[in-house]
C-alpha positions in Angstrom: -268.2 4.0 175.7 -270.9 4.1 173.6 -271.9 3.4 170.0 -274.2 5.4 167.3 -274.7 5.4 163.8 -273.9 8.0 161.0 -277.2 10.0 159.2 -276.8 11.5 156.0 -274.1 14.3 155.6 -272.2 13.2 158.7 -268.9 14.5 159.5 -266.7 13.3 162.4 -267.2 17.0 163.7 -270.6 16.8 163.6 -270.9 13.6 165.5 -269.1 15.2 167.9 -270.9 18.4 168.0 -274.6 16.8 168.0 -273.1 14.2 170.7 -271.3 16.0 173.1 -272.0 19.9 172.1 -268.0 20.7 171.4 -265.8 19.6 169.0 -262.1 20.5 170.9 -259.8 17.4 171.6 -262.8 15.1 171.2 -262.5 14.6 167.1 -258.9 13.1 167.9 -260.0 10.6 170.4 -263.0 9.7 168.0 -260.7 9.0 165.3 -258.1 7.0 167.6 -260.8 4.9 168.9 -262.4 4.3 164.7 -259.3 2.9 162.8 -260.1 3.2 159.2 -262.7 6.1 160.0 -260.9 8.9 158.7 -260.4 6.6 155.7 -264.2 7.0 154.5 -263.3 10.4 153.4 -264.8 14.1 154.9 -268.5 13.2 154.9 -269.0 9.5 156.7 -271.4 6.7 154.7 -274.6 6.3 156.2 -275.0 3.9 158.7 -271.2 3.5 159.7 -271.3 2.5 163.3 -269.2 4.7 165.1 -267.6 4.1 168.8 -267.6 7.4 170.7 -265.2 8.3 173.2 -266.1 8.3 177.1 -266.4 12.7 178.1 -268.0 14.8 179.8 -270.6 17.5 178.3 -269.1 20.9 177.0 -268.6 22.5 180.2 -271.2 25.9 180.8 -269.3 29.2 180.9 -270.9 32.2 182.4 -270.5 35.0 180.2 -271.2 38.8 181.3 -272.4 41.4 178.4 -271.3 44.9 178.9 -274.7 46.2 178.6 -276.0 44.2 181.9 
């Protein structure tokens, strides 16, 4: 696990979404592993250190267009 530090305007989603490029199941774990977090309200104080979760990276889905 590692640690980083809120900017201004974070949200837990955010965090989430600038750290590991999805937000599914990993806002949850975020939260479990920062008692009190949720407490700060929607949009986290600046400089809050924040312990993130161990994942892996969003995984890459091949998509196919109909006009390919």
């Amino acid at each position: 696990m590692r640690e980083v530090r809120s900017v201004e305007g974070d949200t837990v989603d955010l965090i989430c979404y600038r750290e590991f490029g999805y937000t599914e199941e990993i806002t949850e774990q975020l939260l479990a592993l920062n008692p009190g977090l949720a407490d700060a309200g929607p949009v986290i104080p600046v400089g809050t250190a924040i312990v993130l979760p161990a994942v892996a990276a969003a995984p890459i889905t091949n998509t196919l267009n109909l006009w390919d």
